[in-house]
N, C-alpha and C positions, 0 to 999 in steps of 0.2 A: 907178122907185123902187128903189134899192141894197135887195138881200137884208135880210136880220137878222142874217146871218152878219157882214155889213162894219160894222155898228155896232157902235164902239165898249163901250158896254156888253155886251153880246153877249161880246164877245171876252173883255172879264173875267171873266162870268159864266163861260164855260169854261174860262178858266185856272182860275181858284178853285175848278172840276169837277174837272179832272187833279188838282190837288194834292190836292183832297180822296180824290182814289182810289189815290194813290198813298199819304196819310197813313195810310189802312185796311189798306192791304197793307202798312206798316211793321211789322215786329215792337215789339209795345208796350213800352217800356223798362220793366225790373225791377230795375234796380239804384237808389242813391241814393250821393251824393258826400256825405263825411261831413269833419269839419274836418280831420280829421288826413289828410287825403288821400286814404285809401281811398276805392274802388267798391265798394260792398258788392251783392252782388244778391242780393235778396231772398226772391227764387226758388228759386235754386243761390248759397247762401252757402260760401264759403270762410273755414276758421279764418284763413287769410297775411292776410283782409280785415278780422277783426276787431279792432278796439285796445279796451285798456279805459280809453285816455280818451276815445272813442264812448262807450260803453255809459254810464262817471258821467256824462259831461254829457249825456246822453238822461235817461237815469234820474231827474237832479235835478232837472229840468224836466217831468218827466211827473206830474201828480195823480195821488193815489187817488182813487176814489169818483167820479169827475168834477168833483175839485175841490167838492165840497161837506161839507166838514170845518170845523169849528171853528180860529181860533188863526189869526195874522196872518200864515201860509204855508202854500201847501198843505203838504200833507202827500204827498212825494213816493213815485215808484217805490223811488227810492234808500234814504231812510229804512226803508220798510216793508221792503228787503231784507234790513237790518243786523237791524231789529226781528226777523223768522226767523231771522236767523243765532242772537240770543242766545235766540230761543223754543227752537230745536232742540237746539240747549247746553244748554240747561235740561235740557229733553225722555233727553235721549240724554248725557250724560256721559259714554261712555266709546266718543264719536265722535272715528273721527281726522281730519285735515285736509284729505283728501279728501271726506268725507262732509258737511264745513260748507262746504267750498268749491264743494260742487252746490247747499249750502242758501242761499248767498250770493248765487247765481248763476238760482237759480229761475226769478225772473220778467227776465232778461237784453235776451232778444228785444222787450221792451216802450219799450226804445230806438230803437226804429228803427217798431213796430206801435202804439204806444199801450199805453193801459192800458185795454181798456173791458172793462166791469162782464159778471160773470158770466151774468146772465140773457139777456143782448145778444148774448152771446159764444156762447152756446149756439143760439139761433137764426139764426147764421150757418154753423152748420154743421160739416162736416169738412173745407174745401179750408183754414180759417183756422185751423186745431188742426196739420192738416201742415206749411203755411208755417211756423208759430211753435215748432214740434218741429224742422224744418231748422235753424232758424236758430238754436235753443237748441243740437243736436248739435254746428255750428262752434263755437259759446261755449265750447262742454265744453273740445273738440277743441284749440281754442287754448290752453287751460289745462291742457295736458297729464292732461286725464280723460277717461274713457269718454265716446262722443257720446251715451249714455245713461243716466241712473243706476241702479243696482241696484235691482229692484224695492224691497228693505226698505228701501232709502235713501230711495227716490222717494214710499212711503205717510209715512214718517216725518217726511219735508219738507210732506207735504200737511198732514198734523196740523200743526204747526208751522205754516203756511200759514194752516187756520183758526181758529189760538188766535189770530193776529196779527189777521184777519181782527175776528171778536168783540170785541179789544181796541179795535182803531180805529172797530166800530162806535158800543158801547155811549159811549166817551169823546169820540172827535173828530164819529163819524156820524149823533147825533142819535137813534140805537136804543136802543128803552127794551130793560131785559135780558131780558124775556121772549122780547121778538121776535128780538134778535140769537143766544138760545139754539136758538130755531127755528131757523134758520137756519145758524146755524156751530158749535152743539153748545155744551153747557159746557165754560167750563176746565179745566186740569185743575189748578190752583193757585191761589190770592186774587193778585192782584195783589201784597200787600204780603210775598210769597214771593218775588216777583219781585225782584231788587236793583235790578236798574237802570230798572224799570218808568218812574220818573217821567221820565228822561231820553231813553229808548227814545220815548215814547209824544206829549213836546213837540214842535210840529212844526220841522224847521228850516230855517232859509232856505238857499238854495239853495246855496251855496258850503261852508258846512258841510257841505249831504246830499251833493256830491260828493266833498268829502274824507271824510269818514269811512265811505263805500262801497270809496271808494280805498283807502283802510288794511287796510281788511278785507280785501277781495280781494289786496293784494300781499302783507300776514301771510301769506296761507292758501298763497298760492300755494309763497313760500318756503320753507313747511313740506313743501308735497307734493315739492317739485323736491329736499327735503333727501334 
């Protein structure tokens, strides 16, 4: 009776062994091919890696909220970007073009990470807070800004962060206001202070949320390179 080793099956079963031992001892890939050609790695990001038409077209396509918004489009990354660009304007008046251009650029990394919800986020810990701090510092980096923002920059973005936050609750999120005040604090304006509140706050379909993230950011940039 021939071995088990000469049977055929056998023999497969150990090749599909070696590759499997060989596939564990591969270093795990960490980059991602993005349309515009770039390798971006996700790990060890490079500013030469990022474009910002990566970043809109991620962005326009990424939900808030997990996609549970009101209005016959999500409500994208993209949008809620612009939406803090013009909260922090509000906020800060006598910001220059750098300091909207970190406000623009906030939530960046969520092109390539997702958008997922705070409370989720938080119990994943600190390996996902450093990834998404790397890969924001290249964003900066590429836009000729700090790979960090100034502390008063970076609390005044977060403000900004949670007015936009409370807005999208209470209107697109289904939060009644008591709970979104829980939560993301009061405003610190009516809405109807706000000028561009109602156009800010509709959600738009996607080709819009990537142009008009586009504008913003090559405005801003303009400004800073002037």
């Amino acid at each position: 009776m021939p071995g088990l080793s000469n049977h055929p099956r056998a023999n497969y079963l150990h090749a599909f062994t070696d590759w499997g031992t060989i596939m564990a001892r591969a270093p795990a890939r960490a980059w991602q091919r993005m349309l515009s050609g770039r390798r971006l790695d996700l790990l060890d990001p490079s500013p030469l890696d990022v474009e910002l038409s990566d970043i809109a077209h991620g962005l326009a396509r990424v939900a808030r909220w997990n996609g549970q918004t009101q209005g016959d489009y999500p409500f994208s990354v993209a949008q809620h970007s612009v939406l803090v660009l013009e909260l922090f304007r509000a906020l800060n008046p006598e910001a220059g073009p750098k300091a909207l251009l970190h406000a623009v650029l906030h939530d960046a990394p969520e092109y390539v990470m997702g958008d997922i919800i705070s409370p989720f986020k938080a119990a994943m810990g600190g390996n996902y807070k450093e990834v998404e701090n790397r890969l924001l510092g290249a964003v900066h980096l590429h836009f000729a800004l700090p790979a960090t923002a100034p502390p008063a920059i970076a609390r005044a973005i977060k403000r900004a962060d949670r007015e936009a936050a409370y807005l999208e609750a209470v209107h697109l999120a289904g939060f009644e206001v008591d709970e979104a005040t829980r939560f993301f604090g009061e405003p610190s304006f009516p809405v109807f202070e706000f000028e561009p509140f109602e156009r800010l706050i509709r959600p738009w379909p996607t080709r819009e949320a990537h142009d008009r993230f586009v504008a913003a950011v090559e405005n801003l940039s303009a400004l800073v390179a002037a």
